[in-house]
C-alpha positions in Angstrom: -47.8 -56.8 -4.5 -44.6 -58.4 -6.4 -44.5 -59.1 -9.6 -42.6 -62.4 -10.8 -42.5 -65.2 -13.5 -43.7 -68.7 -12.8 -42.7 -69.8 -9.7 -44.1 -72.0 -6.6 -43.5 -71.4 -2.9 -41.5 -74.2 -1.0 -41.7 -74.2 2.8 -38.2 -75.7 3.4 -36.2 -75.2 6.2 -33.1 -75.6 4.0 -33.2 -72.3 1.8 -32.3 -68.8 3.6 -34.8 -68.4 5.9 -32.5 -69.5 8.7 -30.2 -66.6 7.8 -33.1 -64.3 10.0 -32.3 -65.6 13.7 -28.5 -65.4 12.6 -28.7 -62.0 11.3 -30.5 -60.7 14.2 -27.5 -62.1 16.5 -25.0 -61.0 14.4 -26.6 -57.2 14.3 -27.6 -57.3 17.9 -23.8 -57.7 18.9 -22.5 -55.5 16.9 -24.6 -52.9 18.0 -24.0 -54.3 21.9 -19.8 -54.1 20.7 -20.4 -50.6 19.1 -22.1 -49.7 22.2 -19.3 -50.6 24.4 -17.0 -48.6 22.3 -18.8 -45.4 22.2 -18.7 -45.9 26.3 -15.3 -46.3 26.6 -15.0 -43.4 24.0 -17.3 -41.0 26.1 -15.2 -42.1 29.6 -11.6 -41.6 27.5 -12.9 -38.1 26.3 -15.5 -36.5 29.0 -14.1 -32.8 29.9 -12.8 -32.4 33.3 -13.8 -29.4 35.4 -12.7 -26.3 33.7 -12.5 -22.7 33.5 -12.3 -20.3 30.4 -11.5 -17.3 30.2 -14.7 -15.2 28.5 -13.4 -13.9 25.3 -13.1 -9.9 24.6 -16.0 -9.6 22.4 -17.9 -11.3 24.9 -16.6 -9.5 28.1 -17.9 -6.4 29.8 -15.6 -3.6 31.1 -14.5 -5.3 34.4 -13.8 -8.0 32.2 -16.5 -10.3 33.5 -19.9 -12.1 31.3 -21.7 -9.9 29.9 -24.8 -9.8 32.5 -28.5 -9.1 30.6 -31.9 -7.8 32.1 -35.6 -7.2 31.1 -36.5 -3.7 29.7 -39.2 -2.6 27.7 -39.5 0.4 25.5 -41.8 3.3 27.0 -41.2 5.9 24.4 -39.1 6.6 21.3 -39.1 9.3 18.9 -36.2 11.8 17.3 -35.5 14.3 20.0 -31.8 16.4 21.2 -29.0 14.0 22.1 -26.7 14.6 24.3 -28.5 13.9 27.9 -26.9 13.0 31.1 -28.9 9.9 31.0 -28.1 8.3 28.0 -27.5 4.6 29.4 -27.2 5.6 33.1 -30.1 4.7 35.4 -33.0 7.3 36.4 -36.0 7.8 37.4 -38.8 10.3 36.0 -38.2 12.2 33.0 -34.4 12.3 31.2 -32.6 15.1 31.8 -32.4 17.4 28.3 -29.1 17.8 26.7 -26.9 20.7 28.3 -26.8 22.9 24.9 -28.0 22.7 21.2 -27.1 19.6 19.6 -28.3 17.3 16.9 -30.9 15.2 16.8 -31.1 11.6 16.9 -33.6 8.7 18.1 -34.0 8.7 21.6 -35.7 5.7 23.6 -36.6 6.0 26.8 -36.3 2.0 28.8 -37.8 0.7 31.5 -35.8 -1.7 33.7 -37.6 -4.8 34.4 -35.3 -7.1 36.4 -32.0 -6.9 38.5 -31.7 -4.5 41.0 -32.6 -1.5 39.2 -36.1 -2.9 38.3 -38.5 0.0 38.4 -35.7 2.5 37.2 -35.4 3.8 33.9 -32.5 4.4 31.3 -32.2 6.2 27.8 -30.7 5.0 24.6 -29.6 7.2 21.9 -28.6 6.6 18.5 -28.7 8.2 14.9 -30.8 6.2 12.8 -29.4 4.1 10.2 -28.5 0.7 8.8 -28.0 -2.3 11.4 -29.8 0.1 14.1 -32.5 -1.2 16.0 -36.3 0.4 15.3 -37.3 0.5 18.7 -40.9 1.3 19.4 -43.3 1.1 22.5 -43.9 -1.9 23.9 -40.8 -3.6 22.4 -39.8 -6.2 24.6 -35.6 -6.1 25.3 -32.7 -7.4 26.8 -30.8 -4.8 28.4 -26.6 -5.2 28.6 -25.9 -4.4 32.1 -22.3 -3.4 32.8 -20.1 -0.8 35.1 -17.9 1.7 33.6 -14.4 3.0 34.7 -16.0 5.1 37.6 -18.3 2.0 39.0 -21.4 3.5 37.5 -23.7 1.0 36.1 -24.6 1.6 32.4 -26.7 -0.3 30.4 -27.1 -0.8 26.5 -29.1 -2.3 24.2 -28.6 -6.3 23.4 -31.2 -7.4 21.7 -34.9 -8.1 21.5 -36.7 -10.4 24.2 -37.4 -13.2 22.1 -38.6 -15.5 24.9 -42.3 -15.7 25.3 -42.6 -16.1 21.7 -40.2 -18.9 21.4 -41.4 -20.7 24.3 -45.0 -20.4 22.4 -44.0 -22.2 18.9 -42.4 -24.6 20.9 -45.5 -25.7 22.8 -47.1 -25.4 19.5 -44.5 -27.8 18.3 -44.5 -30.4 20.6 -48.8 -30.3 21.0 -49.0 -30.8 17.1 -46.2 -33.6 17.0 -48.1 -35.4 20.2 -51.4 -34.7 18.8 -50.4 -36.2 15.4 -47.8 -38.8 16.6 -49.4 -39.9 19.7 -46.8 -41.5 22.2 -44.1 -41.8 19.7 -44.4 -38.5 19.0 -43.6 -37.8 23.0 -40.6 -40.1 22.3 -39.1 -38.3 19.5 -39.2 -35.2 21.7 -37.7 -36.9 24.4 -34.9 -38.1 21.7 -34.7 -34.0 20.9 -33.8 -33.3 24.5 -31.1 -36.1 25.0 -29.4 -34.7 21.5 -29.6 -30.9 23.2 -27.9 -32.4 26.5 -25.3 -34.6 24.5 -24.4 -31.3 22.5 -24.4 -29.2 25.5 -22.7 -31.3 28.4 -20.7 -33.9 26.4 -19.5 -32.4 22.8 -19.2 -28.7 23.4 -17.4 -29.0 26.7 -14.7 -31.6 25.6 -14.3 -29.2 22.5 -13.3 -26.4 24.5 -11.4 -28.7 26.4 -9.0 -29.6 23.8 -10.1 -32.8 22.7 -9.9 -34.1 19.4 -12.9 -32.8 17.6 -13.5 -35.9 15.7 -13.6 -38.6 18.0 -16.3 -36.1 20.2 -18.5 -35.6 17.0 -18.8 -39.5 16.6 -19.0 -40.5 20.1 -20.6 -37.5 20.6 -23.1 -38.6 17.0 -23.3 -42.3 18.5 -24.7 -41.3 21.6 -27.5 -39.2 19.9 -28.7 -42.1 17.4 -28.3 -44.5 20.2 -31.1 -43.0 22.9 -32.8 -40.9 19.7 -34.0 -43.9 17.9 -35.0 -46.6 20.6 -36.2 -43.9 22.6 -38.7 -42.5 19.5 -39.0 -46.1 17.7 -38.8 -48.7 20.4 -36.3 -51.4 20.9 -36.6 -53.7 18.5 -35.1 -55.3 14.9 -36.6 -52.4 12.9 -35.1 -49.6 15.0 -32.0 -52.2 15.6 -31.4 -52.1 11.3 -32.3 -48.4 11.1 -29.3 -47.7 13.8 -26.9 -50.1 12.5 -26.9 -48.9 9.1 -27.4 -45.6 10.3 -23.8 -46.1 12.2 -21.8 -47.2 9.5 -23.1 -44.3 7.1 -22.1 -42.0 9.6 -18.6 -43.5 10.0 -18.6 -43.3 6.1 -19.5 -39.0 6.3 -16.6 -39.1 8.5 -14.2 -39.9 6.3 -15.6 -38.3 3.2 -15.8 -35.0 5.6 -12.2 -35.3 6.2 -11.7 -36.1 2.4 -13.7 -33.4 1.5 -12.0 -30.7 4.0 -8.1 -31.9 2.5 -9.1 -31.8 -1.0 -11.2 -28.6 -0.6 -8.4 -27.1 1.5 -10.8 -25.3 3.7 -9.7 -23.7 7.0 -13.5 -22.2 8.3 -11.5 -19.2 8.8 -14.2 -17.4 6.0 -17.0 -17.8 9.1 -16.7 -15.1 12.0 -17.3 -17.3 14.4 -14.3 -19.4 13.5 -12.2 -16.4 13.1 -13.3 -15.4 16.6 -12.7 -19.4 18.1 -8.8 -19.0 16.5 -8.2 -15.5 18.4 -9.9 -16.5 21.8 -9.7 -20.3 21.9 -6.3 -21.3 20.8 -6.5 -24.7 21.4 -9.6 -25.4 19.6 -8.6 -27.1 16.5 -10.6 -24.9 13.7 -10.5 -27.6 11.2 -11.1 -30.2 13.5 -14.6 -28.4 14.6 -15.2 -27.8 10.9 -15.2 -31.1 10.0 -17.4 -32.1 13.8 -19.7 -30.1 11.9 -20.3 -32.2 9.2 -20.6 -35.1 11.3 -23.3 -34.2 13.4 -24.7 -32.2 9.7 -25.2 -35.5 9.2 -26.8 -37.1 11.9 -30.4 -35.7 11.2 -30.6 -36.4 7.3 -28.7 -40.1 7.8 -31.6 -40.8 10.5 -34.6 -39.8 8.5 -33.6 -42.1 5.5 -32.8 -44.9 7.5 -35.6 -45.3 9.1 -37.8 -45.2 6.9 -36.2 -47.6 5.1 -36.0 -50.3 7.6 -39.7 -49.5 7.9 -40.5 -50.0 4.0 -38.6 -53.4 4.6 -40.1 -55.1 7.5 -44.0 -53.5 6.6 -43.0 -55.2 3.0 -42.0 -58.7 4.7 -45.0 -58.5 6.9 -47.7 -57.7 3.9 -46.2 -60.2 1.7 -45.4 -63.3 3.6 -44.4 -65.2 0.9 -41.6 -63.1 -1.0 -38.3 -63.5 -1.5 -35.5 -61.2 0.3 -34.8 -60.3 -3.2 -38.3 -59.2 -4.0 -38.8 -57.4 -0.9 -35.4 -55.9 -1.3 -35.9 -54.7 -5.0 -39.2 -52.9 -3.9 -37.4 -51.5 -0.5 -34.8 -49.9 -2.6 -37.6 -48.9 -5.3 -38.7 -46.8 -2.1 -35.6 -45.6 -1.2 -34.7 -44.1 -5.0 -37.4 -42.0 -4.4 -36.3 -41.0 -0.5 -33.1 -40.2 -2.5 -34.3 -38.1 -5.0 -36.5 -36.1 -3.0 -33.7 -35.3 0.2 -30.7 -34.8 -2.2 -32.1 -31.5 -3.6 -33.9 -30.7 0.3 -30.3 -30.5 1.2 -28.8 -28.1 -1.7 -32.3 -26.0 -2.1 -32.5 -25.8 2.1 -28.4 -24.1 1.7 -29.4 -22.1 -1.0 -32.4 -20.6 1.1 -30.4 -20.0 4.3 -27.4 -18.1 1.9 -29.7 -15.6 -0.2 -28.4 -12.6 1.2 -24.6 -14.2 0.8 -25.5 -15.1 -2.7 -27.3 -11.4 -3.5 -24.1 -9.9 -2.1 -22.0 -11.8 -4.3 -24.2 -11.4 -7.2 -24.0 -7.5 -6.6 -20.5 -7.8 -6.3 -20.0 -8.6 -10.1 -17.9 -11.6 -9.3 -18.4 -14.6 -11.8 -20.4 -17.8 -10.6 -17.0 -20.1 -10.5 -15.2 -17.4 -8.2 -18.7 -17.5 -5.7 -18.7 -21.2 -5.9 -15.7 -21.8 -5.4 -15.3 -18.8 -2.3 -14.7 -21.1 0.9 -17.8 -19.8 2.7 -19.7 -21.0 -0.5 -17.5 -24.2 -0.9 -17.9 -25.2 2.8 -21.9 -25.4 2.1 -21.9 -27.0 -0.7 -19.0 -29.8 0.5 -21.1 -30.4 3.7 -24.5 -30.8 1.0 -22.1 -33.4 -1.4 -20.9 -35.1 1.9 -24.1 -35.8 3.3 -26.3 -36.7 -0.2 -23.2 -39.4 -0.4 -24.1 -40.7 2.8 -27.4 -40.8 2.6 -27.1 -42.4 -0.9 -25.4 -45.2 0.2 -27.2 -45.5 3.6 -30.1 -46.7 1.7 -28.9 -50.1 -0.3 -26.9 -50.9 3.4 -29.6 -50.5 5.4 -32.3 -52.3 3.3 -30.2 -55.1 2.9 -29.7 -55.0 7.0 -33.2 -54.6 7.4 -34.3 -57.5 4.4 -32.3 -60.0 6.7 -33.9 -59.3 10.2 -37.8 -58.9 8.5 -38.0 -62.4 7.4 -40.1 -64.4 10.0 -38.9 -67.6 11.0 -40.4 -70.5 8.6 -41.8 -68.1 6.4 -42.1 -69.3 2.3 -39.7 -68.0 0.1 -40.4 -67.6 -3.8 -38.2 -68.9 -6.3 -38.4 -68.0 -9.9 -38.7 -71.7 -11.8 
């Protein structure tokens, strides 16, 4: 499989294959010390109990959460508006509008769940951009609120998206099991610890005032942590994959926070930012911009990681007589290819997800150095440059991890004469 001058194979104990059982110790307990850290990092920085206010945009008119039901569309059609009904609760036919009005799109709801199940309502609305096309046998979720007078009224919050969703992913996890076999099971597993580190550790220590880095990389370290053993197994592989997979994220740290003084970018160009600053005052914007890039991060720096510190030890393992040189060199001749193909995955999967931005901005006459350089573009493209970096560099540190803990002990190494 190598290619290499003249040489001859010497079986010495002397040359670096010692440098194996070292390596593995050394790795081992800095992962173990790392480890320790991101314990005492998660017990300095877990949220204590807490209560926050809903936001306005979020509230309903007694100021409580907004409260959603089942509905499902029985009729719609253009019709008189102005009825009684219009988002009150009823039961047979809508009551028609008490004179001559205009017309608009009427739909006529049925109430599912909550206490009004059985009962109907009525939405009206004049047709038009951003309105919703509602037509029988739409599925909904129905805003349930009381007005001034302690009527209940209900509006329209958007479509019922469940049973669908709950069917891809069945279809997802079946096809990744079916093809994957137990490992497959694992990564899934892996999936759900990330959702529950995200939902119980970094978003409620964000909201309650901690520091928004330190979260996102204990927060990160957790993830990669029970993530990789839990899909790859505990063992040197997965060991080299996670340390190099650590430092790289340390690295899009820093060049995140780099990236964000440079840049000078506040988030405040995304709505939901805008919305966090108003509502959440003690949420550092800039801090959770640049959380985001670190966990951005976590998925890409994973991927190329691993596969690396797979190329490495399958290498070791079908050629039992090269060098760590050898099997580095082809590792990395791997890895420029990994490179090449996930750099432009990461700019051309931005530029997908922004086509109606970009078609706006192209519409709006502006030149392509003021869209670039627009902070909504500019965020993007910063968190695209920050993780191809990463990743880059990700590849040479974790082959050369990975080169170290393959060897076997006593294997041969070959020496160019």
């Amino acid at each position: 499989m190598f290619q290499h001058g003249h040489g001859h194979s010497h079986g010495h104990s002397g040359g670096p294959a010692p440098l194996g059982p070292l390596a593995a110790r050394v790795v081992v307990a800095l992962l173990v010390l790392i480890a320790i850290l991101v314990a005492i990092g998660a017990a300095v920085l877990w949220p204590g109990p807490q209560r926050v206010d809903v936001p306005l945009p979020f509230q309903t008119a007694t100021g409580e959460a907004v409260e959603t039901e089942a509905g499902t569309v029985i009729e719609s059609g253009i019709g008189p508006c102005g009825s009684p009904d219009a988002t009150m609760v009823f039961s047979g036919g809508p009551q028609p509008p008490p004179g001559v009005g205009y017309e608009c799109f009427r739909a006529v709801i049925s109430i599912d769940s909550g206490a009004d199940a059985g009962m109907l309502t009525l939405f009206e609305h004049v047709p038009g951009p951003g309105q919703p096309d509602l037509q029988p046998g739409d599925s909904l979720r129905l805003v349930r609120g009381t007005d001034a007078t302690g009527l209940t009224r209900y509006g329209f919050y958007d479509y019922e998206r469940g049973v669908p969703l709950t069917l891809l992913a069945l279809a997802f996890a079946a096809i990744v099991i079916l093809v994957a076999r137990w490992r497959g099971f694992r990564a899934l597993l892996g999936i759900l610890v990330a959702f529950l580190v995200l939902v119980m550790f970094v978003l409620p220590a964000l909201l309650d005032g901690k520091s928004a880095v330190p979260v996102a990389l204990v927060g990160g370290a957790m993830i990669l942590y029970t993530a990789l053993y839990l899909a790859h197994g505990v063992n040197l592989r997965t060991s080299s994959a996670l340390l190099g997979t650590l430092a790289s994220l340390a690295l899009a740290a820093i060049l995140s926070w780099l990236a964000i003084e440079a840049l000078t970018l506040t988030g405040l160009s995304e709505e939901q930012n805008t919305q966090i600053q108003a509502y959440l005052q003690h949420v550092s914007i800039s801090g959770l911009l640049l959380a985001g890039f670190i966990i951005g991060s976590l998925g890409v720096l994973n991927d190329v990681t691993i596969t690396q510190a797979a190329t490495a030890f399958e290498l070791s393992r079908l050629e039992p007589e090269a060098s760590r040189s050898q099997v580095f060199g082809a590792t990395m001749r791997v890895g420029r290819d990994h490179i090449a193909s996930t750099v432009y995955t990461l700019v051309l999967a931005y530029a997908g997800s922004a086509l109606p931005l970009l078609l706006l901005f192209s519409v709006a006459g502006r030149s392509l150095g003021d869209v670039i350089t627009s902070e909504i573009v500019a965020i993007e493209l910063a968190r695209s440059f920050v993780g191809g970096i990463a990743l880059t560099l990700s590849v040479p540190l974790t082959s050369f991890i990975a080169v170290l803990l393959a060897r076997p002990p006593g294997y041969a190494t070959v020496e160019a004469s």
